[in-house]
C-alpha positions in Angstrom: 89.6 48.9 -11.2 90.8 48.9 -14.4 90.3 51.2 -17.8 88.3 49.3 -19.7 89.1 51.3 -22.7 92.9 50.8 -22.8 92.8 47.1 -22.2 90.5 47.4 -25.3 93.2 49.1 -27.2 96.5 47.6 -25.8 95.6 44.2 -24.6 99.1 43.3 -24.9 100.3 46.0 -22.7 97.7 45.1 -19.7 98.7 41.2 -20.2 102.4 42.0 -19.7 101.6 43.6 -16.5 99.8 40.9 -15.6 102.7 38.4 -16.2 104.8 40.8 -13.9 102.6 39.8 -11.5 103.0 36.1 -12.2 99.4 36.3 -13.5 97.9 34.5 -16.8 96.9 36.6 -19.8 93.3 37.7 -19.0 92.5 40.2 -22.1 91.0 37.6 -24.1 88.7 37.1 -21.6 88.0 40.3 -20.4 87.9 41.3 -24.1 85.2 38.3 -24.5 82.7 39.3 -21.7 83.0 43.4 -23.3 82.4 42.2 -27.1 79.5 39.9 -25.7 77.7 42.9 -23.6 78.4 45.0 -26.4 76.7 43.2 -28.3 73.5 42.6 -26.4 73.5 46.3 -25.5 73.7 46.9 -29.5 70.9 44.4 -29.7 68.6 45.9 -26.7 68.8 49.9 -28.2 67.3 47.8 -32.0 64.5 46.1 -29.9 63.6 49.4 -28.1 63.7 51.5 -31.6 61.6 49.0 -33.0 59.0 48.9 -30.4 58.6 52.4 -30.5 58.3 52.5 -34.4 56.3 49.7 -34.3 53.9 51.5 -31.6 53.4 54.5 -33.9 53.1 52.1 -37.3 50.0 50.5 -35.4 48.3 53.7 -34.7 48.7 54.8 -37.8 47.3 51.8 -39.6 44.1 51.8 -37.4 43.7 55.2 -38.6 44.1 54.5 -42.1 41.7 51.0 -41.5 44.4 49.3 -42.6 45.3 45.4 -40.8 47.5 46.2 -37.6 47.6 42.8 -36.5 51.0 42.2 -38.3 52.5 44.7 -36.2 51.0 43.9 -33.2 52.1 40.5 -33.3 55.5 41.8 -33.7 55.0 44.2 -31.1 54.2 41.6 -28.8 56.8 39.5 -29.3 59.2 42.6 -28.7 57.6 42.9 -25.2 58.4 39.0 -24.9 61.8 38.7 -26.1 63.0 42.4 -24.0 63.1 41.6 -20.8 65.4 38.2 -21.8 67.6 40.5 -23.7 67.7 43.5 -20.5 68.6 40.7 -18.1 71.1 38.7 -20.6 72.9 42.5 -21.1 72.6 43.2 -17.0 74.1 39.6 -16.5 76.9 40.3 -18.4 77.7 43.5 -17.2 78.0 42.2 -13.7 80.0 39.1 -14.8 82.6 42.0 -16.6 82.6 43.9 -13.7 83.3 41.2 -11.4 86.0 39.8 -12.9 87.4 43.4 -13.4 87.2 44.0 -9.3 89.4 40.8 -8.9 92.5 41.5 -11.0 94.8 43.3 -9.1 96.4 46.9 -9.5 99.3 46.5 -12.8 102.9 47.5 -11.1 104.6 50.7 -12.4 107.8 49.8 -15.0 110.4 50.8 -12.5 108.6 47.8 -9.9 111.2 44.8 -9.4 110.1 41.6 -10.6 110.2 38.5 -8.9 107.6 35.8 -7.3 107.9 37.2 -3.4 110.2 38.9 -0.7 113.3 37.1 -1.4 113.2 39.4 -4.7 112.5 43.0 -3.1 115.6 45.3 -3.7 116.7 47.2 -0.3 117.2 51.2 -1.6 118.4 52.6 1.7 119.4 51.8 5.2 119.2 54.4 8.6 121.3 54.1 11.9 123.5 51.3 13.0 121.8 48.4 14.4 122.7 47.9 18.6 125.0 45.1 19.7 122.7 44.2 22.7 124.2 41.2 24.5 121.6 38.3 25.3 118.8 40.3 23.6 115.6 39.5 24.7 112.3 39.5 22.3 109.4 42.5 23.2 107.3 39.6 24.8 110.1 38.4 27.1 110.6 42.0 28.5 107.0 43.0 28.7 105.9 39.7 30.6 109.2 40.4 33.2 108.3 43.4 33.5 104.7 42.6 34.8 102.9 45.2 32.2 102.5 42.9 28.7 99.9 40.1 29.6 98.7 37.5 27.1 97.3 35.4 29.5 94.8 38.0 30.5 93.9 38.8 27.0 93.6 35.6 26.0 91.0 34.8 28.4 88.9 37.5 27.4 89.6 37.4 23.8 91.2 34.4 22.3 94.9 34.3 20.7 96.1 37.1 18.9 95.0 39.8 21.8 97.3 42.1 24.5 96.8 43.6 27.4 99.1 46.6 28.7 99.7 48.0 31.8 101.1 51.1 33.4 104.3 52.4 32.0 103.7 50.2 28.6 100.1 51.6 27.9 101.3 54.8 28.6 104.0 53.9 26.3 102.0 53.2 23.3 99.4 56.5 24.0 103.0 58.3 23.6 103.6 56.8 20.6 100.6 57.6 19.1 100.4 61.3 20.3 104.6 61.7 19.5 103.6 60.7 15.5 100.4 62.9 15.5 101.9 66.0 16.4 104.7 65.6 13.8 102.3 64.8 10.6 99.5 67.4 11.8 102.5 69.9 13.4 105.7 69.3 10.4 104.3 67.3 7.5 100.8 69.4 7.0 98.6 66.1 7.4 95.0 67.3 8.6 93.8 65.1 11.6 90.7 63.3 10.8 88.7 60.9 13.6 86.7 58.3 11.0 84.3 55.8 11.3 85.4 52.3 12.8 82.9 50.5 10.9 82.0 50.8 7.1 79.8 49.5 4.2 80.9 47.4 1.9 81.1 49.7 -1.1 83.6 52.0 1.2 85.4 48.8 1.3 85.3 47.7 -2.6 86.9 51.7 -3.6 89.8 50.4 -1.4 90.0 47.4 -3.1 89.3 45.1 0.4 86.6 44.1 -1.2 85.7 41.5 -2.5 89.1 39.5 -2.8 89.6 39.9 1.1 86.8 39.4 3.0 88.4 36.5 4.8 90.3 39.0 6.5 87.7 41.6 7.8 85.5 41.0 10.9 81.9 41.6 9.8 78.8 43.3 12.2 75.7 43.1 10.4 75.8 45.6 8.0 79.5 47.0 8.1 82.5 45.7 8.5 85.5 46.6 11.0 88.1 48.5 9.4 91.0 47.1 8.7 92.8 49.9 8.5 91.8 53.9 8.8 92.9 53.9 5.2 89.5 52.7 4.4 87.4 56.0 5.8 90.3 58.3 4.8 90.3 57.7 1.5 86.8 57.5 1.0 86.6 60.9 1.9 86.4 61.5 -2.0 85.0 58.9 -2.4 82.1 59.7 -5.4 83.4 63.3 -5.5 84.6 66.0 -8.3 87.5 68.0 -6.4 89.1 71.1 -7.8 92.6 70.1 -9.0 94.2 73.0 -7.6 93.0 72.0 -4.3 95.3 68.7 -4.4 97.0 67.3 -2.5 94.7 66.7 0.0 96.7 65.0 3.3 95.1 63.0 5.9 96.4 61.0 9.2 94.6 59.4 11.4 95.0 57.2 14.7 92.4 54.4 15.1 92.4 50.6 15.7 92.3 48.2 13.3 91.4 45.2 12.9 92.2 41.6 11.1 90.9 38.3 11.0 95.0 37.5 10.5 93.2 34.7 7.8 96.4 32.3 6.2 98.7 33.3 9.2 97.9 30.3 11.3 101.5 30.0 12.6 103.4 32.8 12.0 104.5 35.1 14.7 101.9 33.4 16.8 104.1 35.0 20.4 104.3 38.3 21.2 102.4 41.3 19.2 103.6 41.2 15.7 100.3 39.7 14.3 97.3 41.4 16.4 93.6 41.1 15.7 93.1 44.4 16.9 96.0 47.2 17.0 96.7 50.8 16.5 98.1 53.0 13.5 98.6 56.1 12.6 97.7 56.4 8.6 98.5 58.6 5.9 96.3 58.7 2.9 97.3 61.5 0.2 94.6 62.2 -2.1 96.8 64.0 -5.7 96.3 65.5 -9.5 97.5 62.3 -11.7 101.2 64.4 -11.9 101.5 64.9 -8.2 101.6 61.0 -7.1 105.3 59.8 -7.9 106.5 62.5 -5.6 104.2 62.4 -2.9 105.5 59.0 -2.9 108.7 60.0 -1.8 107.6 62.3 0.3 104.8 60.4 2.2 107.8 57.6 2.5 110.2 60.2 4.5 107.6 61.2 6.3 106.9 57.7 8.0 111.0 57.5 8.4 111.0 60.6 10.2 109.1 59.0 13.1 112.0 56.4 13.2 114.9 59.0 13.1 113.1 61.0 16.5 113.3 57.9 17.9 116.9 57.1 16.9 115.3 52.8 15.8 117.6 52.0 13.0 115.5 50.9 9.9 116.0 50.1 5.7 113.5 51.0 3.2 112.8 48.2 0.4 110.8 48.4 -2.6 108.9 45.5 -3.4 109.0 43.4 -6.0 105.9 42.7 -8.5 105.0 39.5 -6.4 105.2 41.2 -2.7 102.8 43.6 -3.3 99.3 44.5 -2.4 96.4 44.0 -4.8 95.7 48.4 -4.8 99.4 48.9 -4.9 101.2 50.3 -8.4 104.6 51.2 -6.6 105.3 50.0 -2.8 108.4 50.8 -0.5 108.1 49.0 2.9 110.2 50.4 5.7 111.6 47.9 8.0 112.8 48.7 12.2 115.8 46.8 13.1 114.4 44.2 16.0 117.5 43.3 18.1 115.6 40.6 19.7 114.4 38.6 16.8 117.9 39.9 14.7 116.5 41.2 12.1 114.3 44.1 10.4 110.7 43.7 10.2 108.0 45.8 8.5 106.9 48.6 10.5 105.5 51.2 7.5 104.0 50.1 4.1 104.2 53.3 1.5 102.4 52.4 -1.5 101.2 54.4 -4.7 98.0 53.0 -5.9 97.5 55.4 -8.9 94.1 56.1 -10.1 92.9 51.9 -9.3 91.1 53.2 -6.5 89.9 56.2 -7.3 88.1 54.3 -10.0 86.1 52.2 -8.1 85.4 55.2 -6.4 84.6 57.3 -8.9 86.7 60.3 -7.6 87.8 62.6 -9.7 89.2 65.8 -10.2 88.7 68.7 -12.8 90.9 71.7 -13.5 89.7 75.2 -12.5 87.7 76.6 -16.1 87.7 73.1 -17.8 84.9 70.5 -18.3 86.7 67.5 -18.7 87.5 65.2 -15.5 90.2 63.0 -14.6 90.8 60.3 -11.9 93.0 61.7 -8.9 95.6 58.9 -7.6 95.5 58.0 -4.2 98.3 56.9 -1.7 98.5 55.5 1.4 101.1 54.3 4.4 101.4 53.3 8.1 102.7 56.7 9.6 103.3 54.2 11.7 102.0 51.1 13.4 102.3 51.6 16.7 102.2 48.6 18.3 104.7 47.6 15.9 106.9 51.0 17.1 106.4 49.9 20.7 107.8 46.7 20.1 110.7 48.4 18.2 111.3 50.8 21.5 111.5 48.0 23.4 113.6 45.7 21.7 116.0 48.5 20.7 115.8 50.4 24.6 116.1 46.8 26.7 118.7 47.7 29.4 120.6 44.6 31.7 118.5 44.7 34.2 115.0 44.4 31.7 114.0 47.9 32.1 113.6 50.1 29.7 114.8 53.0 28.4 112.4 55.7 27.5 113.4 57.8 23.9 114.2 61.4 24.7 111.6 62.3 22.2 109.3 60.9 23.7 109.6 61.6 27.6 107.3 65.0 27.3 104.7 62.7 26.2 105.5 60.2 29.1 105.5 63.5 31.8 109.2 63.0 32.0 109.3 59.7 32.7 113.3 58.1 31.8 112.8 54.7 32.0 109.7 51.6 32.3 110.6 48.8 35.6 108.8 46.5 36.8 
């Protein structure tokens, strides 16, 4: 959500932002709907003084025997025209609001512009890609392998589903214990096991809501979670923390899920693009000063997943027109897939400021001070594990379609040095 009051006093400011985003001005608008609630609100207080003076102004003319019809003629038309006026103010505080919710998070200066991923700006790269002759994609290996079956899952569950077996589910549970240790055990992340299904408001604070609904799977009264950085950072959500407390660090591993709505096409083999998969998330909850280096620092931690397990990767920042509607400030950290020759997204780090925390109303107040501010929030995949499976597989195929298991990860797979069929 956005400050109201700044985009009254620099309008121009919040519509270049916009136009980074490839967005049209919308101050004059927004400006519009505020002036016009304004207005009726200026208009509702004068109806309600006068009522009330007018109440007293009638009893004191029947004391005095003087002619109260007058007033009460006015009165009564004050009780007639009030209830327009409350509803015409109520209307146009919904319509401001509204309209508020749907325009996305302004990027921060340093952001790159340009209209989508061809104009993100690559900061870093890790490890040297593999020459792996004849490289075979995750989905190849998995199905030879007898342990990756789409067939199975679709049957059940439609497209867009998995089923593993043996060494590869054990595989992914790895994964997922592997990067909780080192963000509960190295990074001083607090575990936390959330909900799987939320309200709507928790939902709107994260800024899902209402732009993406498309994209959630509903069940009567909540909604699957996308991702655990719903619950997460909801955690303050509605709250007053003590800044001195900050940062608060969460993780979590949970499914998540995605209707996948406008992907009809795209990586439609394999498990790139699941309705339902796992993730281990960060959320980082800081004082308005901590934000740009818990940035960096919530970023190296999702790379230091990647290092243990020796996947080459490159970290981007995206550009004004690749990022998310919550984001300020994103860097995305791509895993070198031999089998498709290329990087793909495996992490998403993204700064959202204090966008969310408004719509949340969570705030933060020094220790011995009255006045509160918005905390920022942050949040990343720490990392997607399905997407890290896919990654060890690609990266750890062997001639004969086994696979390799990563050193650090063969106490979590009792030892075990390499997947066959």
């Amino acid at each position: 959500m956005h400050d109201l009051r700044a985009i009254r006093e620099n309008p121009e400011s919040f519509d270049r932002g916009l136009a980074r985003r490839g967005l049209e001005p919308m101050s004059p608008t927004v400006l519009d709907l505020d002036s016009r609630r304004r207005a009726a609100q200026t208009q509702l207080q004068e109806m309600q003084a006068r009522r009330n003076e007018a109440a007293k102004e009638i009893g004191l003319a029947k004391r005095e025997g003087r002619d109260a019809q007058p007033l009460m003629d006015e009165m009564a038309q004050l009780k007639e025209r009030l209830p327009q006026v409350e509803e015409e103010e109520k209307a146009l505080g919904a319509e401001l609001e509204g309209l508020l919710a749907s325009i996305p998070n302004l990027p921060a200066d340093d952001v790159p512009e340009g209209p989508d991923e061809s104009a993100n700006v690559e900061i870093r790269r890790w490890g040297e890609p593999k020459a792996i002759a004849d490289a075979k994609q995750h989905f190849e290996l998995g199905e030879a392998l007898g342990l990756m079956d789409f067939e199975a899952a679709s049957r059940m569950s439609g497209a867009r589903f998995t089923v593993l077996k043996g060494g590869l589910a054990r595989l992914e549970r790895a994964l997922a214990d592997f990067m909780l240790d080192i963000h509960t055990g190295e990074h001083g992340y607090t575990e936390i096991a959330p909900p799987l299904m939320v309200r709507d408001n928790a939902l709107f604070g994260t800024g899902q809501l209402p732009k993406f609904e498309e994209d959630l799977f509903r069940t009567g009264d909540h909604y699957l979670i996308p991702t655990s950085e719903v619950p997460l950072t909801n955690l303050v959500n509605d709250q007053i923390v003590a800044t001195e407390e900050l940062p608060y660090r969460y993780t979590a591993l949970t499914p998540c899920f995605r209707a996948e709505a406008g992907s009809a096409g795209r990586d439609t083999r394999g498990m790139i693009r699941q309705h339902q998969f796992w993730k281990v998330e960060m959320v980082s909850v800081t004082a308005p000063d901590q934000s740009e280096a818990e940035h960096q620092r919530m970023t190296q931690c999702a790379e230091t997943i990647l290092q243990r397990l020796g996947l080459p990767y490159r970290v981007v920042t995206l550009c004004t027109g690749d990022m998310g509607f919550s984001a300020r400030k994103t860097y995305d950290i791509e895993v070198w897939l031999p089998g498709q020759n290329m990087y793909r997204e495996i992490s998403s780090c993204s700064n959202c400021g204090d966008f969310q925390a408004r719509r949340m109303k969570a705030r933060c107040r020094p220790k011995g001070e009255k006045q509160t501010q918005f905390v920022h929030t942050l949040n990343g995949s720490g990392v997607a594990v399905g997407r890290c499976l896919i990654a060890v597989l690609e990266n750890y195929q062997q001639p004969d379609g086994s696979i390799l298991v990563p050193e650090a990860l063969r106490p979590y797979m009792r030892g075990l040095e390499r997947i066959t069929a």
